[in-house]
C-alpha positions as CSV (number, residue, x, y, z in Angstrom):
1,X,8.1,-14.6,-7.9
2,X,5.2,-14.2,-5.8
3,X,4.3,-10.5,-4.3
4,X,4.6,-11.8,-0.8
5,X,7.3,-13.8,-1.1
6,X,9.1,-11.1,-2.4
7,X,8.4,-8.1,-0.2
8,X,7.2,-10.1,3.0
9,X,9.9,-9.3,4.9
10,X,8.7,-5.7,4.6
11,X,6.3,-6.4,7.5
12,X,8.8,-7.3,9.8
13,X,11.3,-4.0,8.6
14,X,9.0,-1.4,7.3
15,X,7.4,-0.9,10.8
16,X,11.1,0.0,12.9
17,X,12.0,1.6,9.9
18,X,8.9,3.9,9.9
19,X,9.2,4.0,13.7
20,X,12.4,5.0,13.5
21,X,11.3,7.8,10.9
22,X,9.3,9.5,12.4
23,X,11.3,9.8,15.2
24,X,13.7,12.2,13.1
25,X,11.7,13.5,10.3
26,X,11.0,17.1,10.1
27,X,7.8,18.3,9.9
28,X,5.6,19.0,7.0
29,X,4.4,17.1,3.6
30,X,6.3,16.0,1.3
31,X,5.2,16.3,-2.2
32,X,1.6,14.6,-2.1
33,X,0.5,18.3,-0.4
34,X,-2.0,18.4,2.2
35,X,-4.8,18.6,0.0
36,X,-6.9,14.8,-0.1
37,X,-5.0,12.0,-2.1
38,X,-7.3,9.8,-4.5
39,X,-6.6,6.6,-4.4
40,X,-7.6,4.7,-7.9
41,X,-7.3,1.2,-8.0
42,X,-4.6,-0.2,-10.4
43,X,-3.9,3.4,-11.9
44,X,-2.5,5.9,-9.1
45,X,-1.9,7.0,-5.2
46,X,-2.2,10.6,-5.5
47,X,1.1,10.9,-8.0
48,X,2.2,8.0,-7.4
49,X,1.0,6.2,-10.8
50,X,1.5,3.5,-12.5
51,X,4.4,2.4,-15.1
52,X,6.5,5.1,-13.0
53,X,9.9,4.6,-12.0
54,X,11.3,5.2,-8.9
55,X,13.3,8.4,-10.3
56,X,10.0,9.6,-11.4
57,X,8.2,9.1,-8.2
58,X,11.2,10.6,-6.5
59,X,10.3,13.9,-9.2
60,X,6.9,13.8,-8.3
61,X,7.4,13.9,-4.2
62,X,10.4,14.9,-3.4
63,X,13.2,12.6,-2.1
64,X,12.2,10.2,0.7
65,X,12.9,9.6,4.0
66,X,14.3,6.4,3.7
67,X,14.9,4.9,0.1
68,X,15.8,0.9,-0.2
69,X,16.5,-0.9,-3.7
70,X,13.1,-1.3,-3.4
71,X,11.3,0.9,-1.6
72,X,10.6,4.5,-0.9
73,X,9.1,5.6,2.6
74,X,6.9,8.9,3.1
75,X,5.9,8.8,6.5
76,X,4.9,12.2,6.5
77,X,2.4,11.3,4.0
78,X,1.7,7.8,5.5
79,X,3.1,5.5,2.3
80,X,5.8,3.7,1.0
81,X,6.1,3.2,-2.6
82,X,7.1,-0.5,-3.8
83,X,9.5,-1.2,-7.0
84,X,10.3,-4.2,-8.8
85,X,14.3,-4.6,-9.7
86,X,14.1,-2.5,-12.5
87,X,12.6,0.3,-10.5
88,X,9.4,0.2,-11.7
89,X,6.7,0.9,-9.0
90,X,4.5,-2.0,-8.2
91,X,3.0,-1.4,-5.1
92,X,1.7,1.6,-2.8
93,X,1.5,0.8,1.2
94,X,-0.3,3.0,3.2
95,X,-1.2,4.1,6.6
96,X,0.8,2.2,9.4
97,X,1.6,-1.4,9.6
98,X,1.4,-0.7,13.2
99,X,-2.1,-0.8,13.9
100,X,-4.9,2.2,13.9
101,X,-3.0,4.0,16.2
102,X,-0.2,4.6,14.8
103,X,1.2,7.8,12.8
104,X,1.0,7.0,9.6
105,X,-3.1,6.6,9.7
106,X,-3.2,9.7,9.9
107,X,-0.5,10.8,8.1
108,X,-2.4,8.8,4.9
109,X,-5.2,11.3,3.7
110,X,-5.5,9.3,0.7
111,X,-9.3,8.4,-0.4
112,X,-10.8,5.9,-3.4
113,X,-13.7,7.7,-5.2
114,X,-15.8,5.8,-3.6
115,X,-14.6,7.4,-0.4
116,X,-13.1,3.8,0.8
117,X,-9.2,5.0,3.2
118,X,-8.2,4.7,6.7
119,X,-10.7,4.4,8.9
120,X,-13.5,2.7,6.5
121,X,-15.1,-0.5,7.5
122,X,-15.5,-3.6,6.4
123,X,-19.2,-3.0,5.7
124,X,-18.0,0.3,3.5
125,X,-15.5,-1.3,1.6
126,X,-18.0,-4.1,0.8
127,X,-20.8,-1.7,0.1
128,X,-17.8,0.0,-2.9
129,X,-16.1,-3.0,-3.6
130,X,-18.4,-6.3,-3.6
131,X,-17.8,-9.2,-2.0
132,X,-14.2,-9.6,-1.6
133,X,-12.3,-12.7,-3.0
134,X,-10.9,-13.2,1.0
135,X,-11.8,-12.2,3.9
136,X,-10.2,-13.4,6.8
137,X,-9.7,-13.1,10.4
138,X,-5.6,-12.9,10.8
139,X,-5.1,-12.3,14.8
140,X,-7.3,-10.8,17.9
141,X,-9.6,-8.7,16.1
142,X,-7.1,-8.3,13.0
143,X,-8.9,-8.6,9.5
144,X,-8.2,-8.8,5.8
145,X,-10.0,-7.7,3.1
146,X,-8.4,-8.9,-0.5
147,X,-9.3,-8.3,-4.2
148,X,-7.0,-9.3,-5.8
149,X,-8.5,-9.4,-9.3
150,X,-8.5,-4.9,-8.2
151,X,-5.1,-5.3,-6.3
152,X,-6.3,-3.8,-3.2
153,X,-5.9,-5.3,0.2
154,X,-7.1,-3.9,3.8
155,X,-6.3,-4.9,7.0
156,X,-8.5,-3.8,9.7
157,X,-8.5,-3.7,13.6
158,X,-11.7,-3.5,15.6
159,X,-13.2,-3.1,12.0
160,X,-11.5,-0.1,10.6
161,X,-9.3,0.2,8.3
162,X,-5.8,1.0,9.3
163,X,-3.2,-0.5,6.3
164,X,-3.9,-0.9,2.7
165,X,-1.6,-2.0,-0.1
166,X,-2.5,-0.6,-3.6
167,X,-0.7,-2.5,-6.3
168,X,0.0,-0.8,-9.2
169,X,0.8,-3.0,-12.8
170,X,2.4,-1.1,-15.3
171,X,-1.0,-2.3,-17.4
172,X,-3.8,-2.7,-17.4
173,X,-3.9,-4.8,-14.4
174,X,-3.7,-8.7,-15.6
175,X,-6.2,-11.4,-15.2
176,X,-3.9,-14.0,-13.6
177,X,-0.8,-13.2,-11.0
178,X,1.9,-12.2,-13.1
179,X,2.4,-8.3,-13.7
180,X,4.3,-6.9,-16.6
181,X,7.9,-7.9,-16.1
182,X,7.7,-11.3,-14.4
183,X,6.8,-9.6,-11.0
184,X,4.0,-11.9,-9.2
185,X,1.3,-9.8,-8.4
186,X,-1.2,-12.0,-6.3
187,X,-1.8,-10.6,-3.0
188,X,-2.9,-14.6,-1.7
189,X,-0.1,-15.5,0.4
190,X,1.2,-19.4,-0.9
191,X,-0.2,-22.2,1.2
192,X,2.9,-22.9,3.9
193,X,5.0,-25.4,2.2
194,X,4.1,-23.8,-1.7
């Protein structure tokens, strides 16, 4: 099944969920620390890496705010971690869904090594990354940024960064759009109709 088929619906829910949150979370990191969080394409989120399962992840950070079937939300440290049925993680989201201002941007101190996290710009990201497989303009001054073949996708406002997805194979990451396990990987969305 395709990656935004199945977890589109997070865009509509994730947002009140993390609104709602933040509203009652107590202050303070959860296990990530407050120390800078590399981000490594394919492989890890801070300790978020991949071939975990949610009970690891769970060991690793401390229980989260909110916890779905398939889903695990940190606001305090600006992510929610992604699992497939079997509880495998799959994806990391971070920063805020919401739009640069919102909480979770900065909440998210997570950096690639090439220094690429919230607040980058388009011309950064292409200066690490290359010419990215799409790039498209997605609402008033809303932007995407995929690579699909590095499972990393970027939206940007007013050209910064705000919202990343970092997808996370339990493999090396594959060449087409299936992951280990079935799980569609391809961060494309299907062409309406598909």
């Amino acid at each position: 099944m395709n990656f935004w088929k199945r977890f589109g619906w997070l865009w509509f829910i994730l947002p009140a969920i993390l609104m709602l949150l933040a509203g009652c979370s107590e202050s303070g990191p959860t296990g990530q620390g407050s120390g800078p969080v590399l981000v490594e394409p394919g492989v890890a989120v801070g300790k978020v890496r991949a071939g975990m399962t949610s009970g690891q992840v769970i060991a690793a950070l401390g229980e989260p705010k909110r916890r779905t079937s398939t889903a695990l939300t940190y606001p305090e440290d600006g992510l929610a971690v992604m699992c497939d049925k079997q509880g495998r993680v799959v994806a990391v989201l971070c920063g805020d869904v919401m739009g640069p201002g919102g909480p979770f941007v900065a909440a998210f101190r997570g950096r690639s090594s090439e220094g690429i996290g919230m607040n980058s710009t388009a011309d950064e990201i292409i200066a690490a990354y290359g010419p990215p497989a799409v790039r498209e303009v997605t609402g008033p001054r809303i932007e995407s940024i995929r690579y699909p073949e590095r499972g990393l996708s970027f939206t940007l406002e007013r050209g910064r960064v705000y919202h990343m997805i970092v997808q996370l194979p339990g493999e090396p990451f594959p060449t087409g759009n299936q992951a280990p396990g079935g799980i569609s990987v391809d961060l494309v969305p299907p062409a309406p109709g598909k």
